[in-house]
C-alpha beads as a LAMMPS data file, in Angstrom:
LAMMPS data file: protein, C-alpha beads

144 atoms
143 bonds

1 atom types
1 bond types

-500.0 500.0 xlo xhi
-500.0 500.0 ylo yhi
-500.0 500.0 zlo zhi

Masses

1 110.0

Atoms # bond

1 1 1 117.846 0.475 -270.698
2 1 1 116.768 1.754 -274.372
3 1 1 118.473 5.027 -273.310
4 1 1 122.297 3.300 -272.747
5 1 1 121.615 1.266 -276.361
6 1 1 121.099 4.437 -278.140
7 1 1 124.407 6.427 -278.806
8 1 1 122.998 8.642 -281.916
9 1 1 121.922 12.040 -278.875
10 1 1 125.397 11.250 -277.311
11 1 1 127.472 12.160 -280.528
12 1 1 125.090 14.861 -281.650
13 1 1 125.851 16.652 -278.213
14 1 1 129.614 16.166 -278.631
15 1 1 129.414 17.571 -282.786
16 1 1 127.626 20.406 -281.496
17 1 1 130.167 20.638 -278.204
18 1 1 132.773 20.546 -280.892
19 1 1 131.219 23.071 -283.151
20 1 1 130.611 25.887 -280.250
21 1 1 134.554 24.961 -279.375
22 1 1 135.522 25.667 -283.060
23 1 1 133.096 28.886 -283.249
24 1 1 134.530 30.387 -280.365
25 1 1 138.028 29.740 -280.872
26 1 1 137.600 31.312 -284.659
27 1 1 136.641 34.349 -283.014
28 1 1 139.297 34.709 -280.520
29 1 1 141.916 34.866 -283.348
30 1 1 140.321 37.600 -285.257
31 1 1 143.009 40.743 -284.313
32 1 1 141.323 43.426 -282.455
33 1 1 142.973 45.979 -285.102
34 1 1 140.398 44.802 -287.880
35 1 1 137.607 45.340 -285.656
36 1 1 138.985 48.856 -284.857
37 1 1 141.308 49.868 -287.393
38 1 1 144.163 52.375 -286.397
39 1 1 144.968 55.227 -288.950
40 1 1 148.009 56.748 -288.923
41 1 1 150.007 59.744 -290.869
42 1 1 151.569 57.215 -293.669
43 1 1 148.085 56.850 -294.829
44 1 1 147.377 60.566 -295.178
45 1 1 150.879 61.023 -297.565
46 1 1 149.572 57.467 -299.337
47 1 1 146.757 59.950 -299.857
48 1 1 147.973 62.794 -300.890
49 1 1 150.825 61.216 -302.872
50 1 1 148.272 59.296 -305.038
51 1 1 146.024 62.372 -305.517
52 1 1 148.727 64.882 -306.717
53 1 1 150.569 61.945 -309.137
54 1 1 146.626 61.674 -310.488
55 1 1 145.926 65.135 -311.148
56 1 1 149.976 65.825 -312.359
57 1 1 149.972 62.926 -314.575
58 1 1 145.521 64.104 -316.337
59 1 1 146.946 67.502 -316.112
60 1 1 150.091 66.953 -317.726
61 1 1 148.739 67.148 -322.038
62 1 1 146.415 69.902 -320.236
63 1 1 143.747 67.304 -320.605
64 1 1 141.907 68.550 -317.110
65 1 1 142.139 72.543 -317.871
66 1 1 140.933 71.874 -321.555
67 1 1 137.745 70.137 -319.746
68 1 1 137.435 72.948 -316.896
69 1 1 137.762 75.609 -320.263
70 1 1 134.636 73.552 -321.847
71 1 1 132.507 72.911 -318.572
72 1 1 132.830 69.392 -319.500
73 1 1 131.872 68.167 -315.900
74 1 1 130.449 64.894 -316.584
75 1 1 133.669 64.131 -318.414
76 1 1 135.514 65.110 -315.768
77 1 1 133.872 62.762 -313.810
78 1 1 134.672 59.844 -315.931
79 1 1 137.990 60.681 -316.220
80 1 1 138.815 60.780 -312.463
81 1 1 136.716 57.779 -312.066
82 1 1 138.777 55.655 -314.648
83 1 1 141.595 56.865 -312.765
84 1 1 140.489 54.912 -308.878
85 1 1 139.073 51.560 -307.999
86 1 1 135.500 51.403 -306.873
87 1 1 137.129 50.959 -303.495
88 1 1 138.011 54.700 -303.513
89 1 1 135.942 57.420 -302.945
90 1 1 136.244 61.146 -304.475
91 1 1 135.343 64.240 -304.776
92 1 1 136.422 66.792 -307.054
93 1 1 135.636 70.682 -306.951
94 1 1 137.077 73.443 -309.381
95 1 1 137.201 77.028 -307.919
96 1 1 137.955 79.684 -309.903
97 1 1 140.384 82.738 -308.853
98 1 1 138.331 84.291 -306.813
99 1 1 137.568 80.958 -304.754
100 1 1 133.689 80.674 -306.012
101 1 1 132.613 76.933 -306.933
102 1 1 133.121 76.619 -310.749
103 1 1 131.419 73.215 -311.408
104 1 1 127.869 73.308 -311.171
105 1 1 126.794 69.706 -310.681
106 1 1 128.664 67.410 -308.456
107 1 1 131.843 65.841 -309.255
108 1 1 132.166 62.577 -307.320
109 1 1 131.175 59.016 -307.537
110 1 1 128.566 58.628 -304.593
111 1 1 127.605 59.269 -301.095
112 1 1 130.379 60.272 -298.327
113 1 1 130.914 56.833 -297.155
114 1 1 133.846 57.460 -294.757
115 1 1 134.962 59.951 -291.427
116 1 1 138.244 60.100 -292.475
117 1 1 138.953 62.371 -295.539
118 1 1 141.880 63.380 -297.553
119 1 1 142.451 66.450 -299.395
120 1 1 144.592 67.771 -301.733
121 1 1 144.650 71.401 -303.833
122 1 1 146.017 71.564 -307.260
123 1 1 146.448 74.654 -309.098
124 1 1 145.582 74.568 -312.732
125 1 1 146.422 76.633 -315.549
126 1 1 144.990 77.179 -319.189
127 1 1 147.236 76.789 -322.123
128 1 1 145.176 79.070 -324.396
129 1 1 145.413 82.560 -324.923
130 1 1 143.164 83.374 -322.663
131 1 1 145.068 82.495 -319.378
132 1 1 142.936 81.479 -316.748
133 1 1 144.108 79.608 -313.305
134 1 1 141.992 77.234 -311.715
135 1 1 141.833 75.365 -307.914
136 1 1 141.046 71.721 -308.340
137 1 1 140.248 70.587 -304.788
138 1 1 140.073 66.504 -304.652
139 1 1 139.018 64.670 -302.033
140 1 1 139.748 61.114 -301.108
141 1 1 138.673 57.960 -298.952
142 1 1 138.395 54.249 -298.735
143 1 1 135.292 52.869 -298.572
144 1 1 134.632 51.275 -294.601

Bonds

1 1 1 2
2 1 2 3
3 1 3 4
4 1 4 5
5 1 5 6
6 1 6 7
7 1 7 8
8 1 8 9
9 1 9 10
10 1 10 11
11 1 11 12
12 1 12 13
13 1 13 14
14 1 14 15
15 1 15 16
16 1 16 17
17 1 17 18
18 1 18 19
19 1 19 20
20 1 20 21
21 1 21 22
22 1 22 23
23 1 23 24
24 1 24 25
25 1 25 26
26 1 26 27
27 1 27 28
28 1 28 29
29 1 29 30
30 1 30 31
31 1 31 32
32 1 32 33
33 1 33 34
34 1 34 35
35 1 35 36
36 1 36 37
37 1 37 38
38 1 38 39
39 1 39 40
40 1 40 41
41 1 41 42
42 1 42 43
43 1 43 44
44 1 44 45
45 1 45 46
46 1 46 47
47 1 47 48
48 1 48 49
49 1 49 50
50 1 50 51
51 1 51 52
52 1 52 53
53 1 53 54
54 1 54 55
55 1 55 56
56 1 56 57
57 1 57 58
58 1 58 59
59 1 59 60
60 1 60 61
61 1 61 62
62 1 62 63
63 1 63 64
64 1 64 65
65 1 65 66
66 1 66 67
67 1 67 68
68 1 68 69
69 1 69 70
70 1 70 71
71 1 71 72
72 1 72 73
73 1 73 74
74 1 74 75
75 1 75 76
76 1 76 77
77 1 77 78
78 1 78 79
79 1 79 80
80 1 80 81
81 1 81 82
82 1 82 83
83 1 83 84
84 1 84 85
85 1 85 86
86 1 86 87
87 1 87 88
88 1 88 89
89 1 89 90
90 1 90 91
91 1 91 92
92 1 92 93
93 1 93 94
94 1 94 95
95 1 95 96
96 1 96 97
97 1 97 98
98 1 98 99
99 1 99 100
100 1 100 101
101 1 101 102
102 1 102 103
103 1 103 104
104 1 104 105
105 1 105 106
106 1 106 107
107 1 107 108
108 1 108 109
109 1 109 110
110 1 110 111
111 1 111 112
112 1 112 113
113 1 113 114
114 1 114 115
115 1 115 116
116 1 116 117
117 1 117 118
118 1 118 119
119 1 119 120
120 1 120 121
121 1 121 122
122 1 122 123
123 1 123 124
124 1 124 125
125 1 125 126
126 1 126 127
127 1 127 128
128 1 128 129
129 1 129 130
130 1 130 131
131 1 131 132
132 1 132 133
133 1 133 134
134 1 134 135
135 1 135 136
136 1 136 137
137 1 137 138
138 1 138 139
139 1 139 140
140 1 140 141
141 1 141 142
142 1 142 143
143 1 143 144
């Protein structure tokens, strides 16, 4: 008889039969694409556009060739990073003409955090007398 008198275990077990109901039903809406997301080729030109308007627009007062000219690499590296949220990675490389690695100390802003990588090349030239032509290879990718 005490058992029929007490109703406080009958509406705990329907809260938590309502609260596995709401749990499961959350889940089912969740679209598969966010659980396997789909790339496609508009991302790559996304990529690529952004990359070339970056390195046209640095390179445009010769600001990027002036640094490569000084072995400024660190600055470099700030400069590129100012330029991309923390949501994008890079990585930049400078070759010279001969295609040997000019920068000596890595030019990105951490670990490869991605499997799917964008590159672009971008020639660049010195304004001095001295003319020298340079390779700028940057790399691209959203963090997962």
């Amino acid at each position: 008889m005490n058992f029929v008198r007490n109703k406080k275990g009958q509406i705990r077990v329907i809260e938590a039969f309502f609260a596995s109901v709401l749990l499961l039903s959350s889940l089912s809406l969740i679209p598969l694409s966010q659980k396997f997301p789909r790339y496609s080729e508009d991302e790559a030109d996304v990529f690529s556009s952004v990359a070339h308007r970056t390195l046209i627009s640095l390179d445009a007062e010769g600001q990027i060739a002036e640094l490569i000219a000084s072995r400024n690499w660190s600055a470099i590296k700030n400069l590129i990073q100012s330029c991309f949220s923390a949501a994008i990675w890079f990585n930049l490389t400078v070759f010279d003409q001969n295609l040997s690695y000019l920068n000596d100390e890595v030019i990105c802003n951490g670990g490869l955090i991605s499997d799917r990588i964008y590159s672009v090349d971008y020639v660049c030239a010195s304004r001095s007398t001295n003319y020298t032509v340079w390779l700028i290879r940057l790399q691209l990718a959203t963090v997962s």
